[in-house]
C-alpha atoms as a printed R data frame, in Angstrom:
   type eleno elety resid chain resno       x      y      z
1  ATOM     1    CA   UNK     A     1   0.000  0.000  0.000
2  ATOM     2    CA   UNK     A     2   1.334  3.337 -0.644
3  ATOM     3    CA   UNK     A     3   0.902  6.600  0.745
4  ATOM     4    CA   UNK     A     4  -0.909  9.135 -1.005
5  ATOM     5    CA   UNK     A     5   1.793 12.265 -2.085
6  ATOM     6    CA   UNK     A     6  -0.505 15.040 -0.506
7  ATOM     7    CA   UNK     A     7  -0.903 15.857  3.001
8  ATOM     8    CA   UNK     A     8  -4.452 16.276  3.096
9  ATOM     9    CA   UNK     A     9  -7.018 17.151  5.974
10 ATOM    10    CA   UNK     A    10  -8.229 13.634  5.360
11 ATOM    11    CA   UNK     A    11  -4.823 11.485  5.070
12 ATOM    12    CA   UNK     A    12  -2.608 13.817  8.357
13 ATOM    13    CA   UNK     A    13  -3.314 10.845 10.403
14 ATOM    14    CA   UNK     A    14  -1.521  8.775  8.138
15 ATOM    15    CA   UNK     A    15   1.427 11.168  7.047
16 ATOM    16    CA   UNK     A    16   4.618 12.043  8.279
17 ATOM    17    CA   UNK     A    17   3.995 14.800 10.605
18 ATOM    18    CA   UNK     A    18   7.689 16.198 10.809
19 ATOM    19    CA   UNK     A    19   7.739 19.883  9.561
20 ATOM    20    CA   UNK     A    20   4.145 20.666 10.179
21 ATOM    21    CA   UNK     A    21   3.558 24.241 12.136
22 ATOM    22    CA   UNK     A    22   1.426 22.935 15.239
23 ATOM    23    CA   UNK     A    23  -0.376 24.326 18.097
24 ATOM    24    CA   UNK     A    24  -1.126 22.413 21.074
25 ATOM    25    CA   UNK     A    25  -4.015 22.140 23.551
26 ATOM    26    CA   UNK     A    26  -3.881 20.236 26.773
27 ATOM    27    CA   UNK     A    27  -7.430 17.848 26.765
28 ATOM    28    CA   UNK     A    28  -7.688 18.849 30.591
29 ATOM    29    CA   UNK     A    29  -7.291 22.541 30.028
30 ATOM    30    CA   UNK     A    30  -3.620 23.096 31.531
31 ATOM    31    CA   UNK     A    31  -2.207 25.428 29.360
32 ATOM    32    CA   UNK     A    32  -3.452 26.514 25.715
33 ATOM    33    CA   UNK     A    33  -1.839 28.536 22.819
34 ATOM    34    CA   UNK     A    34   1.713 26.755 22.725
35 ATOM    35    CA   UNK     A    35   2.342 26.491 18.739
36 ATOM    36    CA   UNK     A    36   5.703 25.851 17.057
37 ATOM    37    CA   UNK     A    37   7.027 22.811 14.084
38 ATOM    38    CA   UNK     A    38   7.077 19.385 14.479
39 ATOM    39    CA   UNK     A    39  10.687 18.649 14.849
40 ATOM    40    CA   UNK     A    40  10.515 14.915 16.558
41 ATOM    41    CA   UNK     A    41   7.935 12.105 17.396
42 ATOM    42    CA   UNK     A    42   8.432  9.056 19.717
43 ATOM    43    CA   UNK     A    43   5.392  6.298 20.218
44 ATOM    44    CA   UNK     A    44   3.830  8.289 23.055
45 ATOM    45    CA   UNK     A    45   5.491 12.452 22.798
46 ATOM    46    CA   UNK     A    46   5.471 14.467 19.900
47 ATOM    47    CA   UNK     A    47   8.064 17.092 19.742
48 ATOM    48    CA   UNK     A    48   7.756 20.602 19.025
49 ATOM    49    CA   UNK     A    49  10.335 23.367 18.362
50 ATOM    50    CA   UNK     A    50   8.587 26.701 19.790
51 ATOM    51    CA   UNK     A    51  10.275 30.154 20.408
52 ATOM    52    CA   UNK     A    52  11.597 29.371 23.990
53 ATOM    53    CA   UNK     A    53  13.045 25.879 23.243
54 ATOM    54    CA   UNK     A    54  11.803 22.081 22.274
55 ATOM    55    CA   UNK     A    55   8.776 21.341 24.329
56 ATOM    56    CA   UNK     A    56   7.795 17.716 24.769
57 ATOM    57    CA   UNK     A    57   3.905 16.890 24.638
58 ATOM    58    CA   UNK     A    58   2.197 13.641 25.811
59 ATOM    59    CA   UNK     A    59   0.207 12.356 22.457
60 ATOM    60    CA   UNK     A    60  -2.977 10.585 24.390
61 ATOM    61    CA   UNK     A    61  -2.750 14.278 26.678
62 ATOM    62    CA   UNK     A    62  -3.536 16.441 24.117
63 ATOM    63    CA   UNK     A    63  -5.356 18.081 20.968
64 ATOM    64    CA   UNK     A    64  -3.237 19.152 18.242
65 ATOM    65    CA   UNK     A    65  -3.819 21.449 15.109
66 ATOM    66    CA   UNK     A    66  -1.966 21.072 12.209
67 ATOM    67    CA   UNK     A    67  -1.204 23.917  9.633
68 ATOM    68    CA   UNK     A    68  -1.245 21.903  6.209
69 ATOM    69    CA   UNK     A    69   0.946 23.314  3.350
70 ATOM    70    CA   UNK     A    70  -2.095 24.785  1.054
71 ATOM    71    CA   UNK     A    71  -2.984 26.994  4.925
72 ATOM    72    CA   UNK     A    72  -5.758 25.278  5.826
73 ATOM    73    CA   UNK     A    73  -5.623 24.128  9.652
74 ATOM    74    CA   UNK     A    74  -6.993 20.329 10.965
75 ATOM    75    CA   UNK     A    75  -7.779 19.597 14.384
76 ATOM    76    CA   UNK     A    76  -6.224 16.140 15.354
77 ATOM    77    CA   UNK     A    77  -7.111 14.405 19.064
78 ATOM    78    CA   UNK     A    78  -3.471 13.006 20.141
79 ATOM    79    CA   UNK     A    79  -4.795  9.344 20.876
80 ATOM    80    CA   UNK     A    80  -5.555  9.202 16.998
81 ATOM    81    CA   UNK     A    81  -1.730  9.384 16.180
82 ATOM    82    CA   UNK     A    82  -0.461  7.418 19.413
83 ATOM    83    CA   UNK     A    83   1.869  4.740 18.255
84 ATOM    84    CA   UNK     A    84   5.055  4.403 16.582
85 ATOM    85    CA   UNK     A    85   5.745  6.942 13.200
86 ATOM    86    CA   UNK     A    86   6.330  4.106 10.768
87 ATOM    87    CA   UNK     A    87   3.357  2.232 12.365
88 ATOM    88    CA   UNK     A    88   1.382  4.982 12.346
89 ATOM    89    CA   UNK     A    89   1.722  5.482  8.743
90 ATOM    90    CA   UNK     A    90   0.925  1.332  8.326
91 ATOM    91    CA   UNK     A    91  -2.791  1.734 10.072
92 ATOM    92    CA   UNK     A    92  -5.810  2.017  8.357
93 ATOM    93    CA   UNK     A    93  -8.179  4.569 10.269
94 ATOM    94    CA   UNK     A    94 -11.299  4.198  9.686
95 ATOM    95    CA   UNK     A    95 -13.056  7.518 11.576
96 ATOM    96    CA   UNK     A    96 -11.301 10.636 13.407
C-alpha cells in the first residue's frame, strides 16, 4: 500500500507529521496557545520546536492542530496518532 503524495485534511493521520507548524491544547485545560514545528515524534510524545526551546507533549494528553501546506488548519485528538511513526503510517483509520 502506498501513501498518497498530498498531506491532506483527510490522510494527516496517516502522514509524516515532521515539519508541520502545530499548536497544542492540553485535553484537561492546563495550558493553551503553545504552537511551534514538528521537529521529533516518539510512540507516546510528539516534539515541538517553539520560540523558547523544544517542548515535549504527551500524544494521548492532548489536541493538536496542524497547519497543512495549502494553509488550511486540521484539528487532530493526540490518541488518533499514538503509536510508533512508521506504524502509524501502516494503520488504516477508519473515523477521526
Amino acid at each position: 500500500m502506498q501513501l498518497p503524495a498530498e498531506l491532506t485534511a483527510k490522510n494527516v493521520t496517516r502522514h509524516e507529521l515532521l515539519g508541520l507548524k502545530v499548536g497544542v491544547e492540553w485535553k484537561h485545560g492546563k495550558q493553551k496557545g503553545l504552537s511551534g514545528v514538528v521537529v521529533g515524534e516518539t510512540r507516546n510524545m510528539l516534539i515541538v520546536q517553539s520560540p523558547k526551546g523544544k517542548k515535549l507533549f504527551p500524544k494521548a494528553a492532548c489536541v493538536f492542530s496542524f497547519e497543512l501546506p495549502d494553509g488550511s488548519r486540521v484539528k487532530v485528538d493526540g490518541a488518533v496518532i499514538l503509536g510508533r511513526p512508521e506504524d502509524r503510517l501502516k494503520k488504516v483509520v477508519k473515523r477521526w
